[in-house]
C-alpha positions as CSV (number, residue, x, y, z in Angstrom):
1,X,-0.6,-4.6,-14.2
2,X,0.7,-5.3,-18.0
3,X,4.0,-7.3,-18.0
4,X,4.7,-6.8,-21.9
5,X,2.0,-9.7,-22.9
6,X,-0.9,-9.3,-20.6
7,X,-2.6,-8.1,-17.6
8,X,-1.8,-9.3,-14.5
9,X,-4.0,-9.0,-11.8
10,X,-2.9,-7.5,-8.3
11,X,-4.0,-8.1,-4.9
12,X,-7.0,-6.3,-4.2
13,X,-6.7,-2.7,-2.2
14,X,-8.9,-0.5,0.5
15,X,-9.7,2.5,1.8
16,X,-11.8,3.2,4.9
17,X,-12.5,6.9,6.6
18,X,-14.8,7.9,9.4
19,X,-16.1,11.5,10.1
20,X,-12.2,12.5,9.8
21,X,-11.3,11.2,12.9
22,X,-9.7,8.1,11.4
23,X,-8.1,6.6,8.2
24,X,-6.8,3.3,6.7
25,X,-5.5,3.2,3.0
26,X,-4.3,0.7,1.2
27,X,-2.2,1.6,-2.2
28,X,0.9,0.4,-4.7
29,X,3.4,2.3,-5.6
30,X,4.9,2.1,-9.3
31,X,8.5,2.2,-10.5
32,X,7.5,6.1,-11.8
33,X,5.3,6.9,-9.0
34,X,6.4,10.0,-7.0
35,X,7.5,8.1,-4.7
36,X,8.5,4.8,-6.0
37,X,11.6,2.7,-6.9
38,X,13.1,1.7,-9.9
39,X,11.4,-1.8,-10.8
40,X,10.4,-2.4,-7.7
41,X,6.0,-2.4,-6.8
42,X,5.6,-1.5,-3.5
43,X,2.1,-1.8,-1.8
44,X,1.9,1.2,1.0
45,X,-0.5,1.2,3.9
46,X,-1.8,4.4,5.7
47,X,-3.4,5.0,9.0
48,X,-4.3,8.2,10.5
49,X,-6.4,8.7,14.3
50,X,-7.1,12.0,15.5
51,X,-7.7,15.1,14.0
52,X,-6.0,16.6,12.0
53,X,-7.4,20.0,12.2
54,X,-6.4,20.3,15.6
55,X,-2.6,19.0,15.6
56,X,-3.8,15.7,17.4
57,X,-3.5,12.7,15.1
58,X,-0.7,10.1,14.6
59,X,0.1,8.7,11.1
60,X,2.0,5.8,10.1
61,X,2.9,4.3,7.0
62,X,4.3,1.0,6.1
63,X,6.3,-0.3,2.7
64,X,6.1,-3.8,1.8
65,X,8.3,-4.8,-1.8
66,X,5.7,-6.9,-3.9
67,X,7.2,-10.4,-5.2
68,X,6.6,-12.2,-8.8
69,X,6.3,-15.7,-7.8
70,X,5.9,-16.3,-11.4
71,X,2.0,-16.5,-11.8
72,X,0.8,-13.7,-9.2
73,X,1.6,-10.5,-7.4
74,X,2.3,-11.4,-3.9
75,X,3.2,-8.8,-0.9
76,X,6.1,-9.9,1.2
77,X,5.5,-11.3,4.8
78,X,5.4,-8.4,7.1
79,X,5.9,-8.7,11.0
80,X,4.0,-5.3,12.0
81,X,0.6,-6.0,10.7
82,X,0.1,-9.8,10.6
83,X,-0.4,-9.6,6.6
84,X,1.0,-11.8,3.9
């Protein structure tokens, strides 16, 4: 990410899929991303089971704000998926 000086770098991200019966994505959000906030970075995570194609799947999404701690990109402390 460029801060005006230089790149920064951000925590890595992934993306797994199997035979479209499951899904796990990891992605950030920018301030003028459809979806995003005004300065804010926010690093999303998807999961999908089930198929889709049939109406029998669950989804859920989580939001985590991402914090300058003044050298690195760091996602805040999250209690639903054990991540930091």
């Amino acid at each position: 990410m460029w801060d005006g000086t230089k790149l920064l770098m951000l925590p890595a991200l992934s993306s797994v899929s199997e035979a479209g019966l499951f899904s796990y994505s990891k992605n950030y959000l920018f301030p003028k991303s459809k979806d995003g906030m005004a300065e804010v970075l926010l690093f999303q995570v998807e999961q999908t089971e089930g198929m889709i194609e049939d109406g029998n799947y669950s989804y859920t999404q989580r939001l985590r704000q991402m914090i300058w701690n003044g050298k690195v990109w760091e996602k805040t402390k999250s209690e639903d998926d054990g991540e930091h």
